[in-house]
NUZA-656656 format. One line per field, with one value per atom (N, C-alpha, C, O): residue number from 1; residue in one letter; atom name; x, y, z. Coordinates in nm, 2 decimals. Last residue first. Layout:
residues N
resi	c(NUM|...)
resn	c(A|...)
name	c(CA|...)
east	c(X|...)
north	c(Y|...)
up	c(Z|...)
END
This chain:
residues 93
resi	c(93|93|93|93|92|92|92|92|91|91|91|91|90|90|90|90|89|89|89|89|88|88|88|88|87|87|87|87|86|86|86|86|85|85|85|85|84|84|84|84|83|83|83|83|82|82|82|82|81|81|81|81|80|80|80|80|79|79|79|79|78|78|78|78|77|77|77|77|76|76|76|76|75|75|75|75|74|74|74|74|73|73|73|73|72|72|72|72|71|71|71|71|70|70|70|70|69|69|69|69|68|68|68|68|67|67|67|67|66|66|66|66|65|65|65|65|64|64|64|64|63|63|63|63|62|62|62|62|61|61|61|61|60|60|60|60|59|59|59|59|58|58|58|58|57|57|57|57|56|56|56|56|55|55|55|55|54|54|54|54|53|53|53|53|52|52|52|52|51|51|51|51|50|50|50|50|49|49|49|49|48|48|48|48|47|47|47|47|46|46|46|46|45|45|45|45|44|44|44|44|43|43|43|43|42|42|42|42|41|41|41|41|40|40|40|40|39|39|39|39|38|38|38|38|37|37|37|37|36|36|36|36|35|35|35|35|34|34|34|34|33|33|33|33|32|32|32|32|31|31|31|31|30|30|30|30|29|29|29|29|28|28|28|28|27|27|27|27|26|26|26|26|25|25|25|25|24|24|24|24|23|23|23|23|22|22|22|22|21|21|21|21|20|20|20|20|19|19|19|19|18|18|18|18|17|17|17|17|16|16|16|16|15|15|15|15|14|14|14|14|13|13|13|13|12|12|12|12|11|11|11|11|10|10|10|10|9|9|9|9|8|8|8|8|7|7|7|7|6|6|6|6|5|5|5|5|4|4|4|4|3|3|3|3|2|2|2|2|1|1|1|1)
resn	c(X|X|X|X|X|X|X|X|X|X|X|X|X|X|X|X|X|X|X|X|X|X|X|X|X|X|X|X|X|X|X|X|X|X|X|X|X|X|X|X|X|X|X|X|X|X|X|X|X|X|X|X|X|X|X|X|X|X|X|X|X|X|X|X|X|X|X|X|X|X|X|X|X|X|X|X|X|X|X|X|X|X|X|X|X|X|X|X|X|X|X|X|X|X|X|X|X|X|X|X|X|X|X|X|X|X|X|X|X|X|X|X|X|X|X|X|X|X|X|X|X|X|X|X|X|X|X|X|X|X|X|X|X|X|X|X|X|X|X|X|X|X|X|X|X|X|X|X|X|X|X|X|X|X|X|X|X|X|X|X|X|X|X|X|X|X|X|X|X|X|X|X|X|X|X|X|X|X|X|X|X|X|X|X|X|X|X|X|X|X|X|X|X|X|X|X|X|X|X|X|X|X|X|X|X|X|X|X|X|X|X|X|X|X|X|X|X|X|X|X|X|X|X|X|X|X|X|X|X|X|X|X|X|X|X|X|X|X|X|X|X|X|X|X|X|X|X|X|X|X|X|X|X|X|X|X|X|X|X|X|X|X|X|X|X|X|X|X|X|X|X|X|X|X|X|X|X|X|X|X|X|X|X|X|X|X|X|X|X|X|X|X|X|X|X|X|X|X|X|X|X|X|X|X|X|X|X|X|X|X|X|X|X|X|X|X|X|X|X|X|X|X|X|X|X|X|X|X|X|X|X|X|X|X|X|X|X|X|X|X|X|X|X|X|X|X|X|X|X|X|X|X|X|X|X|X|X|X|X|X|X|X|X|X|X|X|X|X|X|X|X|X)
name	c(N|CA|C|O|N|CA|C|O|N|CA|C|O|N|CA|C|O|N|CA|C|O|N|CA|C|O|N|CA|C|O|N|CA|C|O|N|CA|C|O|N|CA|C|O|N|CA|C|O|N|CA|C|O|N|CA|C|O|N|CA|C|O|N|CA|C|O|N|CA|C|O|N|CA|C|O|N|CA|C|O|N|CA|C|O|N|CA|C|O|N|CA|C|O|N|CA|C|O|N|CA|C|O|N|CA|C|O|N|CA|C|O|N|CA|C|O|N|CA|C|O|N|CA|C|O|N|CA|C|O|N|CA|C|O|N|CA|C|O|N|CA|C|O|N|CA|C|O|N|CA|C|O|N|CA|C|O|N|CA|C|O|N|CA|C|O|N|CA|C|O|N|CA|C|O|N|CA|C|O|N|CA|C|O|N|CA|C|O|N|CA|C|O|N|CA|C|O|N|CA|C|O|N|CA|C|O|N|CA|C|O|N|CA|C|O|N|CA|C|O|N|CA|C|O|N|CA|C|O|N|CA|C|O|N|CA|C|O|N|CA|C|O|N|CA|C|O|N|CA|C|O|N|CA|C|O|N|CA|C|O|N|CA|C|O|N|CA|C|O|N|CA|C|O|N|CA|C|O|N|CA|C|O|N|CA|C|O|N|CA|C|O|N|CA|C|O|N|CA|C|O|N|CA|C|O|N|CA|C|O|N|CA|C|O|N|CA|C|O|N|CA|C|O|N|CA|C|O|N|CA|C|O|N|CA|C|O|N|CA|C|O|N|CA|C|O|N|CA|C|O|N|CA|C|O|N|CA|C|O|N|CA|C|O|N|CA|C|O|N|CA|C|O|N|CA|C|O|N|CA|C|O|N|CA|C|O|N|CA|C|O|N|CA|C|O|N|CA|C|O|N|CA|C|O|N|CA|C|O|N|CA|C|O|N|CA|C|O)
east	c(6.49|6.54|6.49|6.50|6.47|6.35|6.38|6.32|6.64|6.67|6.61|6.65|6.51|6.55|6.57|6.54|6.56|6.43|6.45|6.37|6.83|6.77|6.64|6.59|6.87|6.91|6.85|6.80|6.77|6.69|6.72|6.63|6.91|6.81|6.72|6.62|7.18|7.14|6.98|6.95|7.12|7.12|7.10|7.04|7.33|7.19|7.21|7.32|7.50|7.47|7.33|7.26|7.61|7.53|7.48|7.43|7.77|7.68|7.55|7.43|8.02|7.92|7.81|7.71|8.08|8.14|8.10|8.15|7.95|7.92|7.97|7.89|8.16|7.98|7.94|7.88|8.37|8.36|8.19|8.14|8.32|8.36|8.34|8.27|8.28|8.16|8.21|8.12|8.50|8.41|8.31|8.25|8.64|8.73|8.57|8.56|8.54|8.48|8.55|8.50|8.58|8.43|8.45|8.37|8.90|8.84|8.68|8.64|8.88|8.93|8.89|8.83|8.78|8.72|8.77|8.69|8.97|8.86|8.79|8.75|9.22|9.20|9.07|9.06|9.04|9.10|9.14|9.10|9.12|9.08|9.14|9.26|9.04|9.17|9.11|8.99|8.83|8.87|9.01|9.01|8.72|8.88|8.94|9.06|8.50|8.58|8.70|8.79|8.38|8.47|8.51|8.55|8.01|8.14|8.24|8.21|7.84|7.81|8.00|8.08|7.78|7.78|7.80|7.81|7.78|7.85|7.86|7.93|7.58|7.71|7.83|7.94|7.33|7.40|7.53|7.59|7.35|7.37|7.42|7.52|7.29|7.40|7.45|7.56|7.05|7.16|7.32|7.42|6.86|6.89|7.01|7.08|6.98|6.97|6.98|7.07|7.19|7.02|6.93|6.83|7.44|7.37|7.23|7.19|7.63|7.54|7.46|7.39|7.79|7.84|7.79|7.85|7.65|7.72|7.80|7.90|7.53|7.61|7.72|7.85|7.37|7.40|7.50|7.59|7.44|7.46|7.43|7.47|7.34|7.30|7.33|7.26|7.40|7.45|7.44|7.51|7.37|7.38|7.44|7.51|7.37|7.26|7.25|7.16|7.62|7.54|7.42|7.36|7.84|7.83|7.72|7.72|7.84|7.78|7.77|7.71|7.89|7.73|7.73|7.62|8.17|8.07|7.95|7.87|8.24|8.23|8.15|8.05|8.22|8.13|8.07|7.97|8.39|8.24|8.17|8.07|8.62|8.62|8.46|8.41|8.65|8.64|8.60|8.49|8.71|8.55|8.55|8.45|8.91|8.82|8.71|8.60|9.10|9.11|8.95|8.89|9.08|9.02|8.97|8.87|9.22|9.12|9.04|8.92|9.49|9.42|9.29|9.23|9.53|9.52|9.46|9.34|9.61|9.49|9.54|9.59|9.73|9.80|9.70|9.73|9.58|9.75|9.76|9.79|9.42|9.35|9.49|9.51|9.52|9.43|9.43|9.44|9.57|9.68|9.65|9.73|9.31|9.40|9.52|9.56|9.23|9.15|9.27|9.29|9.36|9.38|9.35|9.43|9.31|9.43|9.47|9.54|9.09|9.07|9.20|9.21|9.11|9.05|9.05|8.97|9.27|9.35|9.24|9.31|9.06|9.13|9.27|9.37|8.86|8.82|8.94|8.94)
north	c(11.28|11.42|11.43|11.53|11.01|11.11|11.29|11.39|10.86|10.94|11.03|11.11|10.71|10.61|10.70|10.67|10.88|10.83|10.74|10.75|10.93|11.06|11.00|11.03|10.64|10.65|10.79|10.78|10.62|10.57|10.59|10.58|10.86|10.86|10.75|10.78|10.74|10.83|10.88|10.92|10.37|10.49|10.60|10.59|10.12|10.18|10.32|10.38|9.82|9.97|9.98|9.91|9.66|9.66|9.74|9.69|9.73|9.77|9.69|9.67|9.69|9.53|9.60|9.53|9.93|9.87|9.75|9.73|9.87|9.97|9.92|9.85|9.63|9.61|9.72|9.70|9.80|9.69|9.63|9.59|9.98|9.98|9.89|9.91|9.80|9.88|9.93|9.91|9.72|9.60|9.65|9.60|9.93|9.87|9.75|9.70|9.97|10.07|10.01|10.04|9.73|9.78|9.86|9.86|9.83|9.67|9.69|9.68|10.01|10.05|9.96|10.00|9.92|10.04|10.06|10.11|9.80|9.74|9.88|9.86|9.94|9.85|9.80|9.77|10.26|10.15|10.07|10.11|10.62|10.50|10.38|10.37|10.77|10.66|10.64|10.64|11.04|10.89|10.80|10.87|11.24|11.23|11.12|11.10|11.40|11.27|11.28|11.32|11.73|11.65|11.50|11.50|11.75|11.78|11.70|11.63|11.94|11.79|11.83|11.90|12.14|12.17|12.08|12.09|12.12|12.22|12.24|12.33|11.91|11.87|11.98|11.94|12.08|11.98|11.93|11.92|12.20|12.30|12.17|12.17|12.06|12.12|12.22|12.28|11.96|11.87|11.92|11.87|12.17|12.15|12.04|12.02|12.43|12.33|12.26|12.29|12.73|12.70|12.56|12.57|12.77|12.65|12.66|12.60|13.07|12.94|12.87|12.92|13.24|13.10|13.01|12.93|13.50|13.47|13.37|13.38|13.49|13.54|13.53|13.55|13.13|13.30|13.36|13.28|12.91|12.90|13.09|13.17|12.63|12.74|12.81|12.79|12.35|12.47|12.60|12.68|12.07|12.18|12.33|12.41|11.87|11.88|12.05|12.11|11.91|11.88|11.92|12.01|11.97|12.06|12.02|12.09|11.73|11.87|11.97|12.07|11.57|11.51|11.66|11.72|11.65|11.65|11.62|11.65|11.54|11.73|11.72|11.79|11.31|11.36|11.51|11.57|11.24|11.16|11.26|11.30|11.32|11.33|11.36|11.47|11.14|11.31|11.34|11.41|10.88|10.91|11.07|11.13|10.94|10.89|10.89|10.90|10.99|11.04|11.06|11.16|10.74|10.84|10.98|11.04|10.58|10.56|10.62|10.61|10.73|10.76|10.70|10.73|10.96|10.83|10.78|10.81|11.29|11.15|11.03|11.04|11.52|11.41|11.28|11.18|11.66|11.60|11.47|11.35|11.76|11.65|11.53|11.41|11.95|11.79|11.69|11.57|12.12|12.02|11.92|11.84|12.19|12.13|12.03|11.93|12.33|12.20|12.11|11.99|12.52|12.43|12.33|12.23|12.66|12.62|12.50|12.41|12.71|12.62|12.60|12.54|12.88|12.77|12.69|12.59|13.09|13.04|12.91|12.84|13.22|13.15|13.10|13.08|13.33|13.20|13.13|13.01)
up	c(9.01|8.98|8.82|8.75|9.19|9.17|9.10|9.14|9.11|9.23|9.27|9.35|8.94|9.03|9.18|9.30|8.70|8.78|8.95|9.05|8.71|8.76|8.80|8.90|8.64|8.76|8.79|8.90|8.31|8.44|8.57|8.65|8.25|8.29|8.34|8.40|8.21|8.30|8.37|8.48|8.26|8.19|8.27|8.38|8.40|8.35|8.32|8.35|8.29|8.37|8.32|8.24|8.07|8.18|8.31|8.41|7.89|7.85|7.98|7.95|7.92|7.84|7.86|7.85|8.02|7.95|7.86|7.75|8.32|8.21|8.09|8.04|8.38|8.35|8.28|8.17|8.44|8.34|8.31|8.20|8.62|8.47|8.41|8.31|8.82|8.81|8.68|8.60|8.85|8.81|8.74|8.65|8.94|8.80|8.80|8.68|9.21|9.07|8.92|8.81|9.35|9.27|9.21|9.11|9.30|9.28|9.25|9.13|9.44|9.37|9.28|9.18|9.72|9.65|9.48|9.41|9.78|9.78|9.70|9.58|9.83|9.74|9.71|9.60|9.93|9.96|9.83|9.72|9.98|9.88|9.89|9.86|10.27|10.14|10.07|10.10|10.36|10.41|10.27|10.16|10.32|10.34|10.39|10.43|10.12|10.16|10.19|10.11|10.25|10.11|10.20|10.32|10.25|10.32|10.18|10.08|9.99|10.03|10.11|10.06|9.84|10.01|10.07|10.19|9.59|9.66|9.77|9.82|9.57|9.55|9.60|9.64|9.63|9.69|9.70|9.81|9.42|9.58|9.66|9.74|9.23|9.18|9.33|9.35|9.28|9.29|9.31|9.36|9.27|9.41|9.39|9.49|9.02|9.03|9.20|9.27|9.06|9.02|9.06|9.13|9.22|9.06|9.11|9.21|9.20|9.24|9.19|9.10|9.11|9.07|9.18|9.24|9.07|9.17|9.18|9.26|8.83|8.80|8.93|8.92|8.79|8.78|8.82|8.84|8.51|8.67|8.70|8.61|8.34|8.41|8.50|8.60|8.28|8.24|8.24|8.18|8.38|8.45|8.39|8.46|8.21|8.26|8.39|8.44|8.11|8.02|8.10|8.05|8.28|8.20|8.09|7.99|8.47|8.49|8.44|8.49|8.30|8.31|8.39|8.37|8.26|8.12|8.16|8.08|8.53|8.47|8.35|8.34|8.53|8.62|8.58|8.58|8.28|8.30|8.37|8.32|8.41|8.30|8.31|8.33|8.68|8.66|8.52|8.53|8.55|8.60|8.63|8.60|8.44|8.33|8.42|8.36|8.66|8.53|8.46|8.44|8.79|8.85|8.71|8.68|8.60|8.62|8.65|8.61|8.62|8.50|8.47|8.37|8.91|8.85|8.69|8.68|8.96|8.95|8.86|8.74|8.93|8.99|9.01|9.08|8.72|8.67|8.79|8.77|8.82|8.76|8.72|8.71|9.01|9.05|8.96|8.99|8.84|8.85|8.97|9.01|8.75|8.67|8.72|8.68|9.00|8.94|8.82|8.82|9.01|9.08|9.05|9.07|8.77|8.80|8.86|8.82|8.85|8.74|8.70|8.60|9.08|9.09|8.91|8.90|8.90|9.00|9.08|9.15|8.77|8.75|8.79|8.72|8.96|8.90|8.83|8.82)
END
């Protein structure tokens, strides 16, 4: 395990400091809603199997991509988003 949280670390070094701040975001919403795991390090949770099995993106990150997520900030930010729990309703979890 700790040669993966190695790894993870010097992931996090070469990210971007926007990417930065949504890593940040994604691990705290998995260490809040998912804190259960057994002893094998499989998540209990069907979201939490998901995410562990979902294939990895290997497509770029485009300018365009980069452009909606800085907008998609910025409306969270004016507090125009939605809440975690309206979206767990939204995603029926």
């Amino acid at each position: 395990m700790t040669t993966i949280r190695t790894n993870l670390y010097q992931l996090i070094d070469q990210l971007p400091d926007a990417a930065v701040i949504m890593a940040e975001k994604m691990l705290q919403a998995m260490v809040t809603e998912f804190p259960s795991v057994n002893g094998k390090g499989e998540a209990k949770t069907k979201l939490m199997n998901l995410l562990a099995t979902a294939p990895i993106d290997d497509e770029p990150t485009t300018e365009d991509d980069w452009k909606t997520f800085n907008e998609a900030k910025t409306n969270i930010n004016k507090g125009e988003g939605i809440s975690l729990d309206e979206l767990k309703k939204e995603l029926g979890l």
